[in-house]
N, C-alpha and C positions, 0 to 999 in steps of 0.2 A: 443157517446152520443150527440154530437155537432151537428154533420152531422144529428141527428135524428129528432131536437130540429129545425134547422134548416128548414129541408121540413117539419115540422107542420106549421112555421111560415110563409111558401109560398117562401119559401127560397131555395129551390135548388136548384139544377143547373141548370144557365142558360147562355145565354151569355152577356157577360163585352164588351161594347164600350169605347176603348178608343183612345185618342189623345197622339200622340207620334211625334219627332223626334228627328234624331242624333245632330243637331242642336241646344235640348235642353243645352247639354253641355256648358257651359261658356268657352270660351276660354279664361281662366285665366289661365298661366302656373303654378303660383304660390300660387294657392288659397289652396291645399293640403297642401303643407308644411308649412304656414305661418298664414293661417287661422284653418285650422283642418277639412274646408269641405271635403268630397268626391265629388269629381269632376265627377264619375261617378254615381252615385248615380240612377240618372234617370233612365240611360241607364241599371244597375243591374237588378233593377225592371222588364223592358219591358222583355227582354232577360231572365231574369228565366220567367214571364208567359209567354214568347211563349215557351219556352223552353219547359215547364211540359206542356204544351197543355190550357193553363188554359184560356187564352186568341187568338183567333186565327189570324192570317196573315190579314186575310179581314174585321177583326175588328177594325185593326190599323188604326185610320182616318188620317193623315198627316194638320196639322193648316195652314190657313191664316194669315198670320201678318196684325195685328191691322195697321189702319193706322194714321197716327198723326191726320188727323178730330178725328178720335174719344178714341185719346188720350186728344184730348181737350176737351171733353167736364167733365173730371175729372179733370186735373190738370192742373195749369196755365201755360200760353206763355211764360213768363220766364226761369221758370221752366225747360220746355220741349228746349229752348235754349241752357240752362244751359249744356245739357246733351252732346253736341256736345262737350265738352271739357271735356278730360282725367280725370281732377281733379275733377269734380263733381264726374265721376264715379269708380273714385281710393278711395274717404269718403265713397262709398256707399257700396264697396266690400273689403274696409282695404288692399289692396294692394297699389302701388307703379299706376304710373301715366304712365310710360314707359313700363309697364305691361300690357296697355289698350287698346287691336284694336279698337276701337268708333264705329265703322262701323259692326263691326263681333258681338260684345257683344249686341248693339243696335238692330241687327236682331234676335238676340238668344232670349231677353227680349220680344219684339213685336211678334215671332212666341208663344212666351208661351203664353200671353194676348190672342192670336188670338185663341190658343189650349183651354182655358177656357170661350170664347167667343162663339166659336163652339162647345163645349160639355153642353155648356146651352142652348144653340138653338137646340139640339138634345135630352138634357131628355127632353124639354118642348114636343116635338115631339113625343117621345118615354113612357111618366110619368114614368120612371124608373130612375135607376143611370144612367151615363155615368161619365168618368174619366178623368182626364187630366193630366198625368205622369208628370209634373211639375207643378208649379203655388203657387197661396195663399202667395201673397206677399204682405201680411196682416198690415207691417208698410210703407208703400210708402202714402206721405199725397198730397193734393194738391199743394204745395208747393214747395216741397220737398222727398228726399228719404231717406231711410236710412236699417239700420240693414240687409244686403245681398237685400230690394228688391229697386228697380227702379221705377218701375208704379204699380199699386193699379190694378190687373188683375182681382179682383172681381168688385169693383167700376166700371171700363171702359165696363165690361159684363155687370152688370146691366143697367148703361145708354144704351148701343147700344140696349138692347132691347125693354126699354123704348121710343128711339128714333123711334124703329119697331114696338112699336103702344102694345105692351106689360103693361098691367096697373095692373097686378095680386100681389100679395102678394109676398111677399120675404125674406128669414131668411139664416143669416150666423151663424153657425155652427161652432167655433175657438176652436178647439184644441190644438193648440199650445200651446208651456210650458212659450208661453208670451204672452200679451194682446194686443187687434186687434186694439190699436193705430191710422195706418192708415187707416182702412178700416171706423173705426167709423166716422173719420174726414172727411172723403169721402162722407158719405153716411149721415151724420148726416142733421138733421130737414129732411129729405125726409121721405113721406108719405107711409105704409104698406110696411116699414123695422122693421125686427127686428134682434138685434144682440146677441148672446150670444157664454161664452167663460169661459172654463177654463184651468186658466193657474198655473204655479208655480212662478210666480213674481210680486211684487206691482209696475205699473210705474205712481202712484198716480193715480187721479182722471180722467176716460173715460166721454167721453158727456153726459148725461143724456138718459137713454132708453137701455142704456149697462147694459145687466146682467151678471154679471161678479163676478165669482170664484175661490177664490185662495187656491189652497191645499197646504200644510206645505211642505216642501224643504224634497226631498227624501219619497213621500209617499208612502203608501203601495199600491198595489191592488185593495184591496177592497175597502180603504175608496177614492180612484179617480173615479173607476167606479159610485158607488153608488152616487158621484157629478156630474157624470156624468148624470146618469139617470135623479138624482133630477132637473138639468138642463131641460132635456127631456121632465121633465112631464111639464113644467112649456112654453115651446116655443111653442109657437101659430102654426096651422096647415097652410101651406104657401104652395101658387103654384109655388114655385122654392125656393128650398135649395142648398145653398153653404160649402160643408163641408171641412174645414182643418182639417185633418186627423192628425199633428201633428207628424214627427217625431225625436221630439226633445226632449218628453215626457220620453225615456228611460234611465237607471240607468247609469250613464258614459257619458253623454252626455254633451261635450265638454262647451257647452252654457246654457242647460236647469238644472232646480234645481225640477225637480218634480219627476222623477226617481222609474219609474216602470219599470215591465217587457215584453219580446214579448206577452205572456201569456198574462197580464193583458191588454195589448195594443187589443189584436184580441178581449177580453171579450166587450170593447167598441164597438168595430168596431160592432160586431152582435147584440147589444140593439141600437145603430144607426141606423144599417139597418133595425131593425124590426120596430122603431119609423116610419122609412121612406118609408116602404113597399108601393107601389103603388103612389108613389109623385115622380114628376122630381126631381134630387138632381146629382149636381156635385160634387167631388171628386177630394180632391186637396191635396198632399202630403204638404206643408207646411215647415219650418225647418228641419231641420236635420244633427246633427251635430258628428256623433256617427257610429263606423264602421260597426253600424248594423243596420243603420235608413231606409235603402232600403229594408231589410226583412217587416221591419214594415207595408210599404207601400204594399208590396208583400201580405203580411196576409192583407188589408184591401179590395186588388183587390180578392183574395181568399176568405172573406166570402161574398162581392159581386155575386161573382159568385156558391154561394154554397156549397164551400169547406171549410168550416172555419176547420174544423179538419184536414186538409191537414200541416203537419209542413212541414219546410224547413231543411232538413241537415245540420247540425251545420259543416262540410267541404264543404259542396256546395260552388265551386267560380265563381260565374257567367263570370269574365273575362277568366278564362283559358278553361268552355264548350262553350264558345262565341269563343274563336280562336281554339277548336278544330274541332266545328262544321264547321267553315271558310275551315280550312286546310281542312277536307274530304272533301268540296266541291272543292276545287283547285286541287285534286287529287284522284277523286271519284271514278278512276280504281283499287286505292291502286297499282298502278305500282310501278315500282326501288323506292328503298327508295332515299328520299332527292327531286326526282323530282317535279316540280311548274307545274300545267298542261300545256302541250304544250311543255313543254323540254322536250329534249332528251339525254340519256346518249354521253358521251364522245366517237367519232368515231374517224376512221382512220382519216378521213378530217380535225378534231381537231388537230390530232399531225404530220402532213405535219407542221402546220405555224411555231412549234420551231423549227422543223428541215428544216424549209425554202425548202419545198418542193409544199406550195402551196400558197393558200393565209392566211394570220393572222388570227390564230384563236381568238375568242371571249374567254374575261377569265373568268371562272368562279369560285366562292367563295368554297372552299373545294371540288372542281372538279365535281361540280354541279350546283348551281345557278348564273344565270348569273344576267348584271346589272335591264336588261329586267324584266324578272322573279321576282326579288324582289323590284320593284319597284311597278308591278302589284299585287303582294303580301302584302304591305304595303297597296294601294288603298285598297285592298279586307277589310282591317284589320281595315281601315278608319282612321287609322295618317296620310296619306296624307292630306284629308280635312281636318282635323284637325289643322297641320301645316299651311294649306292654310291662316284656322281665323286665326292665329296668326298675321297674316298680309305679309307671304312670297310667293311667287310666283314663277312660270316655275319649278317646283321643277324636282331635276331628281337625279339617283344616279351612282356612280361610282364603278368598284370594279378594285382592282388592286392587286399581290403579292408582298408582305414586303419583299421576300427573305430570309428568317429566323424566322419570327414571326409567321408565318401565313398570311391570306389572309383579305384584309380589305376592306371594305366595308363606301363608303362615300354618306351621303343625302345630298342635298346641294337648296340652295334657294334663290331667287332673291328679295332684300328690301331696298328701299332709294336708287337707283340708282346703287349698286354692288351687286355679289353675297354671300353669305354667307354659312361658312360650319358650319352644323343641327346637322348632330352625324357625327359619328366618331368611326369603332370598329376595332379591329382584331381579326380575329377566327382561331383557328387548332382543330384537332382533337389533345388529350392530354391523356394518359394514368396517372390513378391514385388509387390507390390503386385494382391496377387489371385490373379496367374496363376501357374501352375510352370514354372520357367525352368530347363534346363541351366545350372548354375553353378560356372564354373570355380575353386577355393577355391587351386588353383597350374596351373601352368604353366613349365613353363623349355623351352627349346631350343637346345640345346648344343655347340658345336662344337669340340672339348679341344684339336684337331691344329693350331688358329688361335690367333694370340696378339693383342692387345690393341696399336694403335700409334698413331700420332700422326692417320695416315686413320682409324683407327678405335679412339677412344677408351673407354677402358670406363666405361661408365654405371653410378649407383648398382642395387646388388642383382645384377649380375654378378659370376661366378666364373671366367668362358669367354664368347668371342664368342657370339653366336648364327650358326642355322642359314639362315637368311635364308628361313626358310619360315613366319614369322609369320600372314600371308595364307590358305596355303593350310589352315593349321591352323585358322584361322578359319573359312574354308568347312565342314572335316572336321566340326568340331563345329557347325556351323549344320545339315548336312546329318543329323549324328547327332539335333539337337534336334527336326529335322520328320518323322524315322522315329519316333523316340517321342512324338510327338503334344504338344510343351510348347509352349509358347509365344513360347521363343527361347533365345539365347544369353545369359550374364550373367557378369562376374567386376566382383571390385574392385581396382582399380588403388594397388598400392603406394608405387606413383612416376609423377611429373609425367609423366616421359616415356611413359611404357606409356599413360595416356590420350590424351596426344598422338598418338600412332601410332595408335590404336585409335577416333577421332573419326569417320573418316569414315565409322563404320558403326555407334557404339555414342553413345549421350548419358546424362549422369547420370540417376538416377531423376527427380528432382525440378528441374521450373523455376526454383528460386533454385540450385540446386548447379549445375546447366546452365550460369546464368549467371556466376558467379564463375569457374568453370572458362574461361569463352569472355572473362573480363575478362581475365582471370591470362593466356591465350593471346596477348592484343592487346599487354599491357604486356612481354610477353616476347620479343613479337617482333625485337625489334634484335639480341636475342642468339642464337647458335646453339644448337641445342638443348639440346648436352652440358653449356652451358655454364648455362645456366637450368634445367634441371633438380638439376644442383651446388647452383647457388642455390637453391633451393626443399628439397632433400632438406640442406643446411648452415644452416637457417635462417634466409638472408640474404634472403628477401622479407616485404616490408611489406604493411599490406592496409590503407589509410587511415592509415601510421604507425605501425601495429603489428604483433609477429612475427605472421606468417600459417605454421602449420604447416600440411602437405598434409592436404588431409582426402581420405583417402581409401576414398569411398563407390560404391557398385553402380554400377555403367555396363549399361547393358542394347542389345541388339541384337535386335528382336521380328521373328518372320517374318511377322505383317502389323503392319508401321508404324500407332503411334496418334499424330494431331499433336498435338504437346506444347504446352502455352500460350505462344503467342510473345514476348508480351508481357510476360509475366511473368518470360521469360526474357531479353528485353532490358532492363527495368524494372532488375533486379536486376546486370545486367555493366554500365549506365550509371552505376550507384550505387557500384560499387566499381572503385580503383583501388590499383595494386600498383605498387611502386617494389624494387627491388634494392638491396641493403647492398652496397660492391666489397668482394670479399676480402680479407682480411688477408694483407698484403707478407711 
């Protein structure tokens, strides 16, 4: 019925320009665990529309970074000073200061400006949408930054086009479940702006000429959309809109108090577009604080393009068809399992070198991949550049045999004058309950150039932050386990936490360990993690009144799911309950 409603309103499919890169990413290691953002967020987005065809490859326009002229003509010299040291921009992302490449995060910032810089200069071109997969950092003032943004990416488009002889009308569009603070500040007493916003929070009093909306904390549907509209009917017809698409607006949303649904979210997005039918108008995802603020955006590039009734699969993971799609193309012959393209299985010439019959062989990791191989494999996967922002260099890896463990695998990187070791694993093949499972026997991820702070606490069995690439190292090894033909992923978790983080993809072996794990999780919830997991690796939890040490057993993650006894595993987290000992003063 959508899709119908849709091409009446002139609405079908067609094609979505938008601005992207990998770049956009923050190279903040720690903004996940300590903030609640999704770090990849952007990249979700991009990668499910290319994925489902929605957006295509030569649509992708790649930005210009803004360049400080015309950061200045928005915000003061000071200001933009300011920014060259850590601690301005550790306030402005609530991290740690030692956390802060200046150089890497400041190019990420400036290509996104440039990314909505360049998608307004193209609907004006185009009188259509065009999009910019990041941006709408809507509290950044002249002054000053704050709230996750840096620079004010609509203010600095607007001037540049103005400076490009651009005199036409202009209307921001603030979705977000906060109010546009710094864009008002920006743009304020300028001549054929108009601003308007609704949000779910009061930050007092906006400049005068702000029409501004606030729905009640947790609203429904209906009555958001319908302020939506009423908004709509009321904003003047402008030859370039700026839309913040908002997705911070949804129910669970770590930061936002407005709390609707995707449903209610796409209802907007299509009385937007239809207000906006035939008018230039950028597209700017905005906040998002919430494991599902990337579908959001997803559905807003979807009914751009037509599809508003197209959903997204409530399993859909963008990162693991993102490293599947990678791996087939590393191995697009579907040759020997386990092979990286360009390897070759294990020859005679291989086993001369132990038995000193010819020259050293090259070792490879589970009698497959060599250092080579997974190093190019890593580039493909794009955590090398990644690692790079962080601010490490000459990256290269190692593999070598434990002798007993299995086979290990070291990334290593150059920072401050020495080198440093990045991760850290050892792999076998491990038989468990039957089947032979990749099993990971260690693991670390290391990040030495970060320090340990009050946003980011260091957890038992750390030495150094981590690299904030738990996730994709997850994938790497599920994707290593279905080249070599096993039957999944496996490790055993040392501490509370490591299985907490690692639940939504792995479950203990056994129904009754299942269950104590998923009691231990209920009765710990009031506490923050760092702080429950303290308790649990300090002794201080109880299991019916007794010390309950961690037991810490296989967690497995199989590439085809068997359902585990349900019962048996509610039977058993009904049965047991855990209490907390407080610390000792």
């Amino acid at each position: 019925m959508i899709q119908g409603w849709l091409w009446r309103l002139g609405l079908g499919r067609g094609r979505v320009h938008v601005f992207y890169d990998e770049a956009y990413r923050l190279p903040l290691s720690g903004i996940e665990s300590s903030v609640g953002i999704e770090p990849r967020g952007t990249d979700f987005t991009t990668w499910y529309l290319l994925e489902a065809g929605v957006v295509r490859a030569v649509d992708v326009r790649h930005p210009v970074p803004v360049s400080y002229a015309q950061l200045a003509r928005v915000h003061d010299a000071r200001y933009l000073e300011s920014l060259s040291d850590p601690a301005t921009l550790a306030r402005i992302y609530a991290t740690d200061p030692s956390e802060v490449p200046v150089d890497a995060l400041l190019d990420s910032v400036r290509l996104v400006c440039g990314g909505t810089l360049g998608a307004a200069r193209l609907a004006l071109a185009r009188q259509g949408p065009v999009v910019n997969m990041a941006g709408g950092f809507h509290h950044a003032r002249p002054e000053r930054g704050g709230g996750f943004c840096t620079v004010n990416d609509i203010a600095v488009a607007v001037a540049d086009l103005r400076a490009s002889g651009f005199d036409g009308s202009v209307a921001v569009l603030d979705l977000d479940a906060h109010p546009p603070d710094g864009t008002a500040a920006c743009l304020a007493g300028q001549p054929k702006v108009w601003i308007g916003s609704v949000s779910g929070s009061d930050w007092g009093s906006l400049p005068p000429g702000v029409d501004e909306t606030r729905v009640p904390d947790r609203c429904d549907d209906a009555l958001y959309v319908q302020k939506v509209k009423d908004l709509l009917a009321r904003m003047p017809r402008s030859d370039i809109t700026f839309v913040i698409a908002g997705g911070d607006v949804l129910a669970g949303d770590r930061f936002g108090r407005v709390g609707i649904t995707l449903a209610g979210a796409r209802k907007r997005d299509v009385a937007i577009a239809s207000a906006l039918r035939g008018l230039a108008s950028v597209w700017l995802p905005g906040g998002g604080y919430h494991a599902e603020s990337w579908k959001l955006f997803a559905g807003t590039v979807l009914v751009l393009a037509g599809l508003g009734h197209q959903r997204i699969t409530a399993r859909y993971d963008p990162l693991s068809a993102r490293f599947q799609r990678i791996a087939h193309l590393l191995d697009p012959e579907g040759g020997p399992p386990g092979m990286l393209a360009g390897e070759e299985p294990i020859t005679l010439e291989d086993l001369e070198g132990p038995l000193r019959l010819g020259p050293e062989v090259q070792p490879r990791v589970l009698g497959h991949y060599t250092a080579q191989g997974i190093e190019y494999a890593l580039f493909r996967y794009g955590l090398l550049s990644y690692v790079e922002r962080l601010g490490y260099s000459r990256l290269r890896v190692e593999v070598s045999s434990t002798g007993g463990t299995g086979d290990r695998i070291k990334v290593l990187g150059h920072a401050g004058g020495q080198e440093h070791l990045l991760s850290d694993s050892v792999l076998e093949k491990k038989v468990l309950q039957g089947e032979t499972f990749l099993f990971a026997n260690w693991l670390s991820l290391r990040h030495p150039r970060a320090r340990f702070s009050d946003t980011r606490p260091q957890l038992p069995g750390q030495e150094v932050p981590g690299l904030g690439l738990s996730r994709e190292t997850t994938e790497s090894l599920l994707t290593m386990a279905q080249r070599l033909g096993l039957a999944g992923l496996a490790f055993r978790p040392m501490w509370y936490h490591l299985a907490v983080v690692a639940r939504s993809r792995f479950h203990f072996s056994t129904p009754e360990r299942q269950g104590r794990f998923e009691a231990l999780m209920r009765d710990l919830s009031p506490l923050p993690l760092v702080e429950a997991t303290r308790a649990v690796a300090e002794g201080r939890v109880r299991l019916d009144g007794q010390p309950y040490p961690w037991e810490p057993d296989d967690m497995l993650c199989r590439l085809q799911p068997i359902p585990m006894d349900t019962d048996a595993v509610a039977a058993e987290r009904e049965r047991c309950h855990f209490t907390v000992v407080p610390a000792a003063s």
